[in-house]
Structures are given as C-alpha cells and as structure tokens.
C-alpha positions as CSV (number, residue, x, y, z in Angstrom):
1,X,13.6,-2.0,-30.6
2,X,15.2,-3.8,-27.6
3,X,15.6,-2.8,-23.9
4,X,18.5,-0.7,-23.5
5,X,21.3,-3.0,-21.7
6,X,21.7,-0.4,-18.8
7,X,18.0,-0.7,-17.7
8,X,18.3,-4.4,-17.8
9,X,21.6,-4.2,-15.4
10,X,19.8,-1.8,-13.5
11,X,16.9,-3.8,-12.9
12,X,19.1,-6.8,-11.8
13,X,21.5,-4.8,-9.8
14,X,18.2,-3.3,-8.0
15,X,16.7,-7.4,-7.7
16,X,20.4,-8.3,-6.1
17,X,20.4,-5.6,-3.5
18,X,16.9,-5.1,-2.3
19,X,15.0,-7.5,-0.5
20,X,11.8,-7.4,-2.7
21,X,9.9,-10.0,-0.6
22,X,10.9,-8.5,2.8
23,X,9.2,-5.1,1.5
24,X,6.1,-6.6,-0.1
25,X,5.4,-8.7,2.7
26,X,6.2,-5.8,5.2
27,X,4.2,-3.2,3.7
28,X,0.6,-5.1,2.7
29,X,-2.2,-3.0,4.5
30,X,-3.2,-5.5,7.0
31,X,0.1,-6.7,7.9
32,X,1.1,-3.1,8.6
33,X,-1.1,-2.9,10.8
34,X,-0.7,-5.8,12.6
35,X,2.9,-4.5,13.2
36,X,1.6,-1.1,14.5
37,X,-0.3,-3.1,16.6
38,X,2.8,-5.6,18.1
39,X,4.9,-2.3,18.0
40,X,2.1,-0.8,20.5
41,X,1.2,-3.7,22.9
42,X,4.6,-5.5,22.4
43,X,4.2,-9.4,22.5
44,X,1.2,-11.0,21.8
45,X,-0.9,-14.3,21.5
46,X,-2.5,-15.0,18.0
47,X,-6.4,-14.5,20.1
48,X,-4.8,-11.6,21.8
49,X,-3.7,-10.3,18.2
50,X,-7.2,-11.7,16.1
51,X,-9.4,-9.8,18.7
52,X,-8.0,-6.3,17.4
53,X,-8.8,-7.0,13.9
54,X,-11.6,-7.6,11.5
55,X,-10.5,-10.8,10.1
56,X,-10.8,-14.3,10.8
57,X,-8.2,-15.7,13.2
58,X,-6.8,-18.3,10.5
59,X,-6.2,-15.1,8.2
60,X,-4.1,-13.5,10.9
61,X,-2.2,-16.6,11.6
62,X,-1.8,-16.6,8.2
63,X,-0.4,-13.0,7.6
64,X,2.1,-14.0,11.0
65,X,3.1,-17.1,9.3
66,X,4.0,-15.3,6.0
67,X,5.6,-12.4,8.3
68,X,7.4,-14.8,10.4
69,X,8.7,-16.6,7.4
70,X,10.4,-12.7,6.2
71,X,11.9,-11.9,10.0
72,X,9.6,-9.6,10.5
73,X,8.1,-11.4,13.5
74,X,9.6,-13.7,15.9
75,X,7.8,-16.4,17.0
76,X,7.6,-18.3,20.5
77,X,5.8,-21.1,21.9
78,X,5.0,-21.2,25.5
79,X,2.9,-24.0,26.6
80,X,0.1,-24.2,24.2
81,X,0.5,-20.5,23.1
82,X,2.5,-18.8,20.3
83,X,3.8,-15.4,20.9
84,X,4.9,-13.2,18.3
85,X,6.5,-9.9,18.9
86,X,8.4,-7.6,16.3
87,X,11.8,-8.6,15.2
88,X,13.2,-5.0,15.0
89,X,17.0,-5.5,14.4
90,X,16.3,-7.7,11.8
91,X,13.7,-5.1,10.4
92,X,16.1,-1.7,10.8
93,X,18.8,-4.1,9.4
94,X,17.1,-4.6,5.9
95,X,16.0,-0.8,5.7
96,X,19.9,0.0,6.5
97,X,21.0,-2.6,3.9
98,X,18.4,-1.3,1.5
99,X,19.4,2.1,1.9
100,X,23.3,1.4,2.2
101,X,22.6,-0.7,-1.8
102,X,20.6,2.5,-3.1
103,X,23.3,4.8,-2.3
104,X,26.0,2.8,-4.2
105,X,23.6,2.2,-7.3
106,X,22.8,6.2,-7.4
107,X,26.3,6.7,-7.3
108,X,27.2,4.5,-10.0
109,X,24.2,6.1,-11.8
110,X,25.7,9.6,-11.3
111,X,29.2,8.4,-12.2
112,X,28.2,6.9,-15.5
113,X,25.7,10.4,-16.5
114,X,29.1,12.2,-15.9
C-alpha cells in the first residue's frame, strides 16, 4: 500500500513554506543558548562569547559560522575582531512567514475535511 497522495502534497507544501534549515539551526541546544546570551549582552566578540560557554572556542566559531550562514547572526569585522549580534528582523521575519504559511495550509486542510 502506497502513501496517500495528500500526505505526500502535504509534506511538500510544508518543505516549500517552512524554512527547515532556519529552525534546525535556530533551535540546537547550544546555539540557543548562545542567542540568549547575544540577546542579553547584545554584541559580542567570539573570546567575549567562548568565555561564557563550555566549549572550545573553534566550536563556537563554528555554531556562529553555521548561524551566520541562516541570518540568525550578523557578522562585523572591526579591526582584527568579529562581532556578531542577533539579526532580529530577519529572525521575527521567518517566524511571521512560517506562521503566515501554516495558517493558509490549515485552511486548506479544513477546507478539503469539509
């Protein structure tokens, strides 16, 4: 027995309109926290940052590389020092996006049950 044809659409409409990637890399344990950290102290250095956490520095740099690569960070050099600080339109833009897309599919999903 197959997958039904509406699960398949469903699970391709969901790929098209949610940012995936964004989410996962947004919501892994240490980057979270490394977010609630720029969120509290604002911009920071990558020593300023590595000194709050457990890890090695080159694993932080590593988690702001991945996070700058998503927009969750921006990322500024000044002199010999990168700053990063939270990119926050960009992040309250994908939750509004994701939110606006889940609407329309639940809608669609009530519309068709009817």
């Amino acid at each position: 027995m197959g997958i039904n044809k509406n699960v398949i659409a469903c699970g391709q409409s969901l790929n098209e309109n949610i940012n995936f990637d964004f989410y996962k890399t947004l919501f892994d344990p240490v980057r979270s926290d490394i977010l609630i950290y720029l969120v509290s102290y604002g911009k920071k250095n990558i020593k300023e940052i590595s000194e709050k956490f457990t890890q090695d520095r080159s694993v932080i740099s590593k988690h702001l590389d991945l996070m700058h690569r998503y927009g969750i960070v921006l990322k500024e050099k000044q002199g010999r020092n990168v700053y990063y600080e939270i990119n926050s339109s960009f992040i309250m833009e994908q939750f509004e996006k994701t939110t606006v897309n889940i609407k329309k599919l639940l809608k669609l999903s009530d519309q068709k049950a009817k």
